[in-house]
One Martini backbone bead per residue (centre of mass of N, CA, C, O) as a GRO file, in nm:
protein
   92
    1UNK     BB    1   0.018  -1.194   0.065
    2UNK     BB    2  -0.271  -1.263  -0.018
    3UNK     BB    3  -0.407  -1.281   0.260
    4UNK     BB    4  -0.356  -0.981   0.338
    5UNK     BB    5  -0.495  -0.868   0.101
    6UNK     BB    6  -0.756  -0.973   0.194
    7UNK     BB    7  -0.768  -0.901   0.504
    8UNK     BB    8  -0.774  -0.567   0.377
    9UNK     BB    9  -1.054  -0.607   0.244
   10UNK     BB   10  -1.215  -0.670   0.423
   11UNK     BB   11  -1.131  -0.450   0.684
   12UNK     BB   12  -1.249  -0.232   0.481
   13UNK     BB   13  -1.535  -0.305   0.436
   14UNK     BB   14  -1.604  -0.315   0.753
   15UNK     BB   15  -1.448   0.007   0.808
   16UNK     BB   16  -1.507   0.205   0.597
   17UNK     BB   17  -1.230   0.195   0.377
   18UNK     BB   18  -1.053   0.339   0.142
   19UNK     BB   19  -0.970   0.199  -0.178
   20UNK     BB   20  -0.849   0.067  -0.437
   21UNK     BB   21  -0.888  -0.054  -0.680
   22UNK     BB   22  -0.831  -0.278  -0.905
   23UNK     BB   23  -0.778  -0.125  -1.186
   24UNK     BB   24  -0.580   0.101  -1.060
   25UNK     BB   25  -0.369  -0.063  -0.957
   26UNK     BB   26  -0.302  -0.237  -1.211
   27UNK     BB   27  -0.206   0.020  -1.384
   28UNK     BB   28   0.040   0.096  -1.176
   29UNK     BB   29   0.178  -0.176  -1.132
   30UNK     BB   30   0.235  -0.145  -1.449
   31UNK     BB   31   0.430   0.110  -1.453
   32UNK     BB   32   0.611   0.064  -1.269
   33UNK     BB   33   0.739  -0.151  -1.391
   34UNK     BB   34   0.775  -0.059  -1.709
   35UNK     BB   35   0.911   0.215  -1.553
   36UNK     BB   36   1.138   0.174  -1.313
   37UNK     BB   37   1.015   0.280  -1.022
   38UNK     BB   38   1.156   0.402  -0.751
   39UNK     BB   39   0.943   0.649  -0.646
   40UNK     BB   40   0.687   0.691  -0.378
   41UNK     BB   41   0.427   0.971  -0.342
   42UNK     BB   42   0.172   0.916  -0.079
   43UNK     BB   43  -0.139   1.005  -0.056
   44UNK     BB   44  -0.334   0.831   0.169
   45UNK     BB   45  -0.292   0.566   0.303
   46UNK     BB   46  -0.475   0.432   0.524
   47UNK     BB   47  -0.432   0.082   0.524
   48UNK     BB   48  -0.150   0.011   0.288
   49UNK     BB   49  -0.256  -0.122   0.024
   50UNK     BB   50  -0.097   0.028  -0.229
   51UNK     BB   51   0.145   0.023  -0.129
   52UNK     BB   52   0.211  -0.271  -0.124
   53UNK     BB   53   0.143  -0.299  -0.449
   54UNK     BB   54   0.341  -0.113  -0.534
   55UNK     BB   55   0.605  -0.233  -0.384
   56UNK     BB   56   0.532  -0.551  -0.552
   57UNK     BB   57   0.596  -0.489  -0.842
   58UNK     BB   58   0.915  -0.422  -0.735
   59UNK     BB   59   1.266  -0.453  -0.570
   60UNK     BB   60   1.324  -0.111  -0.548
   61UNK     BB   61   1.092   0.048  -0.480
   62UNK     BB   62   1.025   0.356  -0.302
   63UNK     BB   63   0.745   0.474  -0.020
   64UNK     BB   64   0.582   0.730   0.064
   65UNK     BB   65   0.289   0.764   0.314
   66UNK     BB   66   0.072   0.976   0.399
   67UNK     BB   67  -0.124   0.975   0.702
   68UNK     BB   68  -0.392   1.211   0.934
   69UNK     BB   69  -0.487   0.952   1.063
   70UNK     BB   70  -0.439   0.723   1.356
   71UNK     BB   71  -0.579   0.450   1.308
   72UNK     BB   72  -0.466   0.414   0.990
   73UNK     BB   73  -0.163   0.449   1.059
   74UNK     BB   74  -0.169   0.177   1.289
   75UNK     BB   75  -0.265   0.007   1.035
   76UNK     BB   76  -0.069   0.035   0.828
   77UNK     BB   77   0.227   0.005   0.991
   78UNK     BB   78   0.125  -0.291   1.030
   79UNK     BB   79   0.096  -0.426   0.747
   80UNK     BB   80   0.382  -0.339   0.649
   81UNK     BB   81   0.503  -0.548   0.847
   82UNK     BB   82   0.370  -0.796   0.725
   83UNK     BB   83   0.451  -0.791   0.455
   84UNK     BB   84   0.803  -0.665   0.441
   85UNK     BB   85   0.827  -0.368   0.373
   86UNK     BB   86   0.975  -0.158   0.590
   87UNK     BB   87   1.229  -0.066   0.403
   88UNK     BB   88   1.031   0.060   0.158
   89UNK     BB   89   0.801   0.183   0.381
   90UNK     BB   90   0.697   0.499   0.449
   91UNK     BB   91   0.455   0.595   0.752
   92UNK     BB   92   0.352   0.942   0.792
   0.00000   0.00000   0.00000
């Protein structure tokens, strides 16, 4: 998992694609664990780097995610397949 998430900071870095901070998923991803978070709607899904870190929070949270550029969402559904998370998360 870590090797992925590095891989799509690269290629976030590399092509101008807006990721979120690392201070506000970890806030994020602390508030999911501790409120145990069943599902999330996501705007902008970018190339799904927030969607696989707040899937990745705990082992139930169910994720729509939804991005209207064809070529960010063609790179989330790669990521989400590869992450293994293709199961909670649907990448609209």
């Amino acid at each position: 998992m870590k090797e992925l998430i590095l891989e799509m900071e690269r290629y976030a870095g590399a092509n101008n694609v807006p990721i979120i901070e690392f201070e506000s998923i970890k806030f994020i991803m602390k508030y999911i664990k501790l409120n145990k978070v069943k599902s999330i709607l996501e705007l902008g899904t970018a190339i799904g780097y927030s969607a696989i870190l707040m899937a990745n929070a705990n082992d139930f949270c169910e994720i729509t995610t939804i991005e209207k550029d064809d070529k960010r969402y063609r790179e989330a559904v790669k990521n989400v397949n590869k992450s293994g998370f293709d199961k909670r998360i649907e990448v609209v």
